[in-house]
C-alpha positions as CSV (number, residue, x, y, z in Angstrom):
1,X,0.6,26.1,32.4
2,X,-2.4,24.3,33.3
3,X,-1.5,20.9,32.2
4,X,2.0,21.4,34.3
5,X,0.3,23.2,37.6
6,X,-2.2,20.4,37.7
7,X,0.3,17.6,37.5
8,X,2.7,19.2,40.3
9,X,0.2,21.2,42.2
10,X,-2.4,18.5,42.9
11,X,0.0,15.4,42.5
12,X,-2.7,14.4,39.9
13,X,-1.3,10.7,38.2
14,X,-4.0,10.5,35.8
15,X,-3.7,11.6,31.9
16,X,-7.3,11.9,31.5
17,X,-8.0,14.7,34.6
18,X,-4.8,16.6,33.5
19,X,-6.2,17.1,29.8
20,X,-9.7,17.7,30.6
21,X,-8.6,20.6,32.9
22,X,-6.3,21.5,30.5
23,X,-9.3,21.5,27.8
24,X,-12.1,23.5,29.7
25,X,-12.1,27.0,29.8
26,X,-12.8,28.2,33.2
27,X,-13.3,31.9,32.3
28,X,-16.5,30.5,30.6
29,X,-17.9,29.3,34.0
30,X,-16.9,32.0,36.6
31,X,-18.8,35.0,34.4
32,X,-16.8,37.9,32.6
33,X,-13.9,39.9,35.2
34,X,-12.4,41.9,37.0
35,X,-13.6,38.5,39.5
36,X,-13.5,38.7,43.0
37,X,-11.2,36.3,44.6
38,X,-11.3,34.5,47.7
39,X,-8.0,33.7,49.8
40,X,-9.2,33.1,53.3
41,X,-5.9,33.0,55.8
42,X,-4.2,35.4,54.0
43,X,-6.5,38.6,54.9
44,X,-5.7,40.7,58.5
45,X,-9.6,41.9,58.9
46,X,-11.4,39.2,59.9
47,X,-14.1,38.2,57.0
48,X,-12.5,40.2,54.7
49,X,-11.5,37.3,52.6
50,X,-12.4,38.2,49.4
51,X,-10.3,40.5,46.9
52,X,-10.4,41.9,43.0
53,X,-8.5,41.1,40.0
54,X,-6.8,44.1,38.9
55,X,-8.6,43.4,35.1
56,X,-10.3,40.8,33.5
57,X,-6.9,39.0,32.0
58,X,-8.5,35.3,31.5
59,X,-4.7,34.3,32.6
60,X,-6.0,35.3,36.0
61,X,-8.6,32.7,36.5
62,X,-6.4,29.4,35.8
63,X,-4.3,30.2,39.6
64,X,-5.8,27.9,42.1
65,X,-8.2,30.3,43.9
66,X,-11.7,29.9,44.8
67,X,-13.4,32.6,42.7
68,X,-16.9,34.1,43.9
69,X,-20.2,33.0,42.5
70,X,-22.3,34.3,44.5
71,X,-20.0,36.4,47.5
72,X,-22.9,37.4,49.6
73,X,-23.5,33.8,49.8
74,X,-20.3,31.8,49.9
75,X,-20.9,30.2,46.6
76,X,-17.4,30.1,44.7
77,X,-16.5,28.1,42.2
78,X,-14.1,25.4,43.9
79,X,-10.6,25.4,44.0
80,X,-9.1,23.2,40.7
81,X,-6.4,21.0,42.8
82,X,-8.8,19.9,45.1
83,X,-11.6,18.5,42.4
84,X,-8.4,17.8,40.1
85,X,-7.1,15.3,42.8
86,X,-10.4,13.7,43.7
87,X,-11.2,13.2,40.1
88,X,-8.0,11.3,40.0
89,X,-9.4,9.3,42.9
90,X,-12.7,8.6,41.1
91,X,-11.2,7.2,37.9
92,X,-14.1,8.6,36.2
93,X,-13.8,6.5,32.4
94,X,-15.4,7.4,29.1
95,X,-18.7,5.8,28.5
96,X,-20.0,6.1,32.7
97,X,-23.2,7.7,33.5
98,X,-22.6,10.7,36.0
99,X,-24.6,12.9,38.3
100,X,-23.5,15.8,39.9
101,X,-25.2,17.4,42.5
102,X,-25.0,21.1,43.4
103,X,-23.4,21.8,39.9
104,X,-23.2,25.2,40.7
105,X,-22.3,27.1,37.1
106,X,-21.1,23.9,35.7
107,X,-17.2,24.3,35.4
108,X,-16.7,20.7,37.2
109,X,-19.4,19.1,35.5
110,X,-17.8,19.6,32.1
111,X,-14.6,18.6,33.5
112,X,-16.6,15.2,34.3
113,X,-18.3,15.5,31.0
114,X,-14.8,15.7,29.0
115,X,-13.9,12.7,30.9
116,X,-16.9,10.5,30.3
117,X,-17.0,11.4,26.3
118,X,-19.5,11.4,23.8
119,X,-20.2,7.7,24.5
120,X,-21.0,9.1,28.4
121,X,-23.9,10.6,29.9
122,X,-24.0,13.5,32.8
123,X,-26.5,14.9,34.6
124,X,-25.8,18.6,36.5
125,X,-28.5,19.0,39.3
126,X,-28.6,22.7,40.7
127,X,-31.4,23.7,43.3
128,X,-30.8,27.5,42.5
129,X,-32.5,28.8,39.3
130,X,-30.5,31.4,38.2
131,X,-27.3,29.4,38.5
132,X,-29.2,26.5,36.9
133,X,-29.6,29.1,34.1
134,X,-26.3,29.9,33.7
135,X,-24.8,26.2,33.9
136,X,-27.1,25.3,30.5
137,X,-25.9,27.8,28.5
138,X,-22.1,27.3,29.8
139,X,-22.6,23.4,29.4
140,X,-24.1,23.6,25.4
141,X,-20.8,22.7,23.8
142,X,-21.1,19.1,26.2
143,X,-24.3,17.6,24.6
144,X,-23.3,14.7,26.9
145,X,-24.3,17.1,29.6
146,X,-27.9,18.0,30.8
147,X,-29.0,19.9,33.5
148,X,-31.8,19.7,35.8
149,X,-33.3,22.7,38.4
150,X,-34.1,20.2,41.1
151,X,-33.5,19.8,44.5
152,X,-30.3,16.9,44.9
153,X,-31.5,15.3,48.1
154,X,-35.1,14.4,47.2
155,X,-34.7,14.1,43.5
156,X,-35.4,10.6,41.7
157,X,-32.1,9.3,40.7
158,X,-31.6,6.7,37.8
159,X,-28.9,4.1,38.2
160,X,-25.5,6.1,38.1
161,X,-21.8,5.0,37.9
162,X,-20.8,7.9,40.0
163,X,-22.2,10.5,42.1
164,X,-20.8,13.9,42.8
165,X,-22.2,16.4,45.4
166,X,-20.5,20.0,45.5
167,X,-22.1,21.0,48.4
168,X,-21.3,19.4,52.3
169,X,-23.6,17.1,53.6
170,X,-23.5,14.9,57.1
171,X,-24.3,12.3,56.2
172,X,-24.5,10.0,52.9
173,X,-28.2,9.8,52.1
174,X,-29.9,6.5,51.2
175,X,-31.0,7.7,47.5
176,X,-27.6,8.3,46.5
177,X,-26.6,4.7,47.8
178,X,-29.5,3.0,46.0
179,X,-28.8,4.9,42.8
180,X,-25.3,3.3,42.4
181,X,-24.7,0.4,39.9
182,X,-22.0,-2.1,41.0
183,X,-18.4,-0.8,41.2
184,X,-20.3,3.2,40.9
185,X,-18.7,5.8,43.4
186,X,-20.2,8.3,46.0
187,X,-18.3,11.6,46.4
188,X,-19.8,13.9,48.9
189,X,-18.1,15.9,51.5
190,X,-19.1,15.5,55.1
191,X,-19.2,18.7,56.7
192,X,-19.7,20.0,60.1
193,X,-22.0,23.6,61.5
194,X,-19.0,24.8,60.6
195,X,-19.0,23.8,56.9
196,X,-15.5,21.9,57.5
197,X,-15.4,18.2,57.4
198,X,-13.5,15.8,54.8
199,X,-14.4,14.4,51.3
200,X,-15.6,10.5,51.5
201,X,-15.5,8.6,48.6
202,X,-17.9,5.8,48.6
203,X,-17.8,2.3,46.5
204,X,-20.4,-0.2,45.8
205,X,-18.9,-3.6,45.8
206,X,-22.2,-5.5,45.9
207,X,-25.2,-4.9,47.2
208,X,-25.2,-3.8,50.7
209,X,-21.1,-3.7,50.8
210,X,-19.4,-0.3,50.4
211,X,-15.9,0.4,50.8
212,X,-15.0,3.9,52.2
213,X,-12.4,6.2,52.9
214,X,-11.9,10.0,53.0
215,X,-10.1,12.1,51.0
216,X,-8.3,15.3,52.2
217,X,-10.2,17.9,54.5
218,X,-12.0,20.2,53.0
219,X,-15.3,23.1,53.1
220,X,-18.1,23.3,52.0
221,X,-21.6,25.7,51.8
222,X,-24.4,23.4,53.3
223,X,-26.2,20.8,51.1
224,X,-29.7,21.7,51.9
225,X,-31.4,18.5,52.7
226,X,-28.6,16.3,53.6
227,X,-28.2,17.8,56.9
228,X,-28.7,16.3,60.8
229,X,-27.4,18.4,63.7
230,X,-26.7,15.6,66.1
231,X,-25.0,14.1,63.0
232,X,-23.0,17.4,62.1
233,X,-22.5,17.6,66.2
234,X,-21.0,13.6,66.3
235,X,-19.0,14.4,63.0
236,X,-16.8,16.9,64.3
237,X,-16.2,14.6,67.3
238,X,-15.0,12.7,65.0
239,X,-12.9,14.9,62.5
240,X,-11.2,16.2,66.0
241,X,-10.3,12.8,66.9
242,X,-8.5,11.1,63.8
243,X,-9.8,13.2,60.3
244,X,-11.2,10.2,59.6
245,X,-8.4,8.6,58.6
246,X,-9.3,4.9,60.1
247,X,-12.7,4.7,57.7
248,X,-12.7,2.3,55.7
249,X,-16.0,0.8,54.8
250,X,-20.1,1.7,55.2
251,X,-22.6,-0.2,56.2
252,X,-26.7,0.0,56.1
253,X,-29.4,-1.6,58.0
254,X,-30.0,-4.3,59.2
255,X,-26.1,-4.5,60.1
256,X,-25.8,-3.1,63.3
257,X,-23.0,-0.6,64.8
258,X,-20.3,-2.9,66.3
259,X,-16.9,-2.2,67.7
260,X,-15.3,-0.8,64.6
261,X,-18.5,2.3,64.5
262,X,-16.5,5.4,63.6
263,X,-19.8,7.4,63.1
264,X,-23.9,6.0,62.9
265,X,-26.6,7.7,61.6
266,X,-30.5,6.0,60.7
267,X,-29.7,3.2,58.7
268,X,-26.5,3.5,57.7
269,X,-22.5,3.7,60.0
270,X,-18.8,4.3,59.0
271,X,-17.1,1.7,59.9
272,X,-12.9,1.0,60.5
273,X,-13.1,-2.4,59.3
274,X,-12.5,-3.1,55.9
275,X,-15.6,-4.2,53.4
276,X,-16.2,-7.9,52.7
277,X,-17.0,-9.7,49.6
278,X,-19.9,-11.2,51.9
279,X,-20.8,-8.1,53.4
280,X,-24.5,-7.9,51.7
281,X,-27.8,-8.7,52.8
282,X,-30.0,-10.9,50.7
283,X,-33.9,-12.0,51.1
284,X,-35.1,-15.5,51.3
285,X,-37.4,-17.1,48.8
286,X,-40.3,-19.5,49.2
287,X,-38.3,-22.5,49.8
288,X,-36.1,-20.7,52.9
289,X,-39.5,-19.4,54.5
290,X,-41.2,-22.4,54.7
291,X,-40.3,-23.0,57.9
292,X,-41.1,-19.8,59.2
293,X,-37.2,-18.8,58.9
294,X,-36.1,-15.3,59.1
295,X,-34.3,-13.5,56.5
296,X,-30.5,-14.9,55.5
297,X,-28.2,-12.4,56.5
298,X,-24.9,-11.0,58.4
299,X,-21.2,-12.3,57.4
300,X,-20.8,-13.6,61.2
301,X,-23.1,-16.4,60.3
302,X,-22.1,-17.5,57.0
303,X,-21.2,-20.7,56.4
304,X,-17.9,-21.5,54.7
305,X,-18.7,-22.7,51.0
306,X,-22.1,-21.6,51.6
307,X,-23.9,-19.0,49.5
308,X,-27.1,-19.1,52.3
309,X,-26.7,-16.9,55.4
310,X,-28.5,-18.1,58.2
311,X,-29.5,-16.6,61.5
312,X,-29.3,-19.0,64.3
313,X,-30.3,-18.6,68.1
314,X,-26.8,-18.0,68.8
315,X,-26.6,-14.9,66.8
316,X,-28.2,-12.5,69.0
317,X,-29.5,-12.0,72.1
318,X,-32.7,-13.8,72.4
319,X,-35.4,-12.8,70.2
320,X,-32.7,-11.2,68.3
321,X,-33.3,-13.2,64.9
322,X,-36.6,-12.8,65.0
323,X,-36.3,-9.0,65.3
324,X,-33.9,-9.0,62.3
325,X,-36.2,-11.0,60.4
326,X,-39.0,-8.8,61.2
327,X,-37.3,-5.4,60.1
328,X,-36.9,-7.1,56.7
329,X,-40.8,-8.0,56.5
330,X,-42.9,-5.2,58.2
331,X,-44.0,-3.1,55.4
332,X,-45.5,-4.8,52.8
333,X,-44.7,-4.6,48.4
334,X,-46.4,-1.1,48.8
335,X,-44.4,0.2,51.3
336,X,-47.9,0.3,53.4
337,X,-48.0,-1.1,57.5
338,X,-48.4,-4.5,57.6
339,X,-51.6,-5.2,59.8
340,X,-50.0,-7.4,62.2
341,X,-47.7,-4.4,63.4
342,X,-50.6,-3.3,65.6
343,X,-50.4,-6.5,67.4
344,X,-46.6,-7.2,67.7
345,X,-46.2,-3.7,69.6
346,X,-47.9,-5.1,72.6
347,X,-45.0,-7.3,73.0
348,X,-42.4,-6.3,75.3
349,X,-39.3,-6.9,73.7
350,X,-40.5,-5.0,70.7
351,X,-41.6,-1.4,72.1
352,X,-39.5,-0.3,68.8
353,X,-40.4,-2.4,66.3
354,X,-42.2,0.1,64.2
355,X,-39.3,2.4,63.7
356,X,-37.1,-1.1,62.9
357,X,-35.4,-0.6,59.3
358,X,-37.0,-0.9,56.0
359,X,-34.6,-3.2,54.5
360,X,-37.4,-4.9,52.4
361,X,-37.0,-3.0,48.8
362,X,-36.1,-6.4,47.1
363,X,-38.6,-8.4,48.5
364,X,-41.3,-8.2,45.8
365,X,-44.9,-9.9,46.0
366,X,-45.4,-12.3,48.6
367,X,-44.1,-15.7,47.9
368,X,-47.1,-18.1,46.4
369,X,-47.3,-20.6,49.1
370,X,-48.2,-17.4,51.6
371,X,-51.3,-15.5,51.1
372,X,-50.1,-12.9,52.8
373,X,-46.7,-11.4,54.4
374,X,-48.7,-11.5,58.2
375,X,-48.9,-15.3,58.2
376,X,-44.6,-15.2,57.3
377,X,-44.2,-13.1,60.3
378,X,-46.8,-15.4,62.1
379,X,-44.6,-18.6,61.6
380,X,-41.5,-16.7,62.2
381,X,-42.8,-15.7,66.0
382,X,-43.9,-19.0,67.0
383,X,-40.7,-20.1,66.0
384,X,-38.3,-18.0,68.1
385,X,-41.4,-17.4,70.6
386,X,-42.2,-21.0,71.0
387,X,-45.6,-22.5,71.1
388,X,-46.3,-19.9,74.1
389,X,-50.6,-19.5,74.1
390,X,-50.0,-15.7,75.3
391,X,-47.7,-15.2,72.2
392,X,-50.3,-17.2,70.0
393,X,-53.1,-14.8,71.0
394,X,-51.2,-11.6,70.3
395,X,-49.6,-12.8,66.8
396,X,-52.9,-14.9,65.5
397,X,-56.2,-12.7,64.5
């Protein structure tokens, strides 16, 4: 029954997904019944959207229903064709390292778990305790599977082959970019104040080039921590205009919105142009800042056969490299203010330099022939500033 309502219901193509739901008990997840059902639409008081199993018949929990976690709360354990079709999207393969955020009581994470096998590794992150309790004692016939009391959006993340939130965010947050290897996958729903949105699914390429596209519409309970009210304001905009359908890549600093800006946030923007193999930003070495150059970076000004990317003049508006260049150098190895930041705010064209992105996290030490990452920014303004002695006194100590 399973195995067939899975394939049909869902339209799931994948082998793989079919058994693993077909493996996993879901009565071992949801607590013992009568369980209270939820079937929103289908109720004619308004809220009253949950009702009870007449008994606690373990036939009854393999229908695809949301069934309640925590009512009072709106925590339910999802409903199996939607997670059965988006782990057909994900192509989750044995041996992949997995975290899944907002776990809830773990049913979906040992789904995940049968798929990645004993070769795999899965991590169940749960920010509530007593559901974190009940998830390690559900998950102890996975001993691929670990779970962790922890808070998803400001937890350290090792490097993951896949990411899976449960809970709607609005945005993608940085961590969970930075934690995927190349070719790992980012599946967090994108939800509205209204806790409806639609499922994006995320894919590193390279570094810095992301392909995206959304999934079916979906809702979610809030992700706590992964939420912006103008963001969750702009997505529905957004959802009411085209559901998303046109999103096809993301992009993060210092690529700029352009035309193709479905939806921008700080540092990162949906865009409905497709990802490009070039589409990564890379840091110069010694050799490139010798002459005071800027960072190498944006496709638009890469040169065929080339594997340098160059910012020219013609670029950007004037001054414009040297503001790129200086987002990518104005913190320091330890993340701490670089002392010439004081003095490059009394320039007029920079009045918001200091809130310029970080985009620096590769850079390392300084480069030997520069004591220090001031005199790099030093030679980079004189450049673009020319030989100005106004500029000179502002820049030099």
């Amino acid at each position: 029954m399973v195995r067939r309502g899975t394939r049909f219901t869902a339209n799931v193509s994948s082998h793989a997904v079919i058994e693993a739901f077909a493996t996993v008990p879901r009565e071992r997840f949801v607590g013992a019944g009568p369980w209270r059902i939820r079937s929103p639409g289908w109720r004619l008081v308004p809220g009253d959207d949950y009702w009870t199993t007449e008994g606690a018949d373990p036939r009854d929990v393999y229908h695809d229903v949301l069934i309640a976690l925590d009512e009072e709360r709106g925590i339910n354990n999802g409903q199996p064709t939607l997670w059965a079709g988006s782990f057909d999207q994900l192509g989750i393969t044995a041996g992949e390292r997995v975290l899944h955020l907002g776990c809830g009581t773990g049913y979906y994470t040992a789904i995940a778990a049968e798929l990645v096998g004993t070769d795999g590794r899965i991590t169940a992150v749960e920010i509530d305790p007593e559901l974190a309790a009940r998830v390690r004692t559900a998950l102890a016939p996975w001993p691929q599977a670990s779970v962790l009391n922890a808070d998803g959006s400001s937890i350290s993340l090792d490097p993951a082959d896949m990411i899976i939130a449960s809970a709607g965010a609005t945005h993608p947050l940085p961590a969970w970019l930075d934690a995927l290897n190349k070719g790992g996958r980012l599946l967090v729903p994108m939800t509205a104040s209204d806790q409806w949105g639609g499922i994006v699914l995320v894919t590193r390429q390279a570094a810095g080039a992301y392909a995206a596209r959304f999934l079916p519409p979906a809702g979610f309970i809030d992700f706590t921590g992964a939420r912006n009210p103008d963001i969750s304001r702009r997505l529905a905009e957004a959802f009411r205009r085209d559901r998303g359908i046109p999103v096809k890549s993301l992009r993060r600093a210092p690529d700029e919105p352009d035309e193709t800006c479905w939806l921008a946030g700080e540092g990162w923007w949906l865009s409905t142009a497709a990802a490009e193999e070039g589409d990564h930003h890379e840091t110069a070495g010694p050799s490139q800042l010798a002459d005071g150059s800027p960072l190498r970076r944006t496709r638009r000004s890469r040169q065929k056969g080339s594997s340098r990317i160059r910012l020219t003049r013609s670029d950007f508006e004037p001054y414009g490299p040297f503001r790129q260049g200086l987002s990518c150098m104005l913190r320091g190895p330890n993340r701490a203010p670089n002392p010439l930041l004081g003095r490059l705010s009394k320039i007029p064209c920079f009045p918001t330099v200091a809130s310029a992105p970080r985009v620096a996290d590769s850079l390392g030490p300084p480069p030997a022939p520069f004591p220090s990452y001031s005199l790099m920014l030093q030679k980079c303004a004189i450049r673009y500033f020319g030989p100005s002695p106004a500029v000179r006194a502002l820049l030099l100590p």
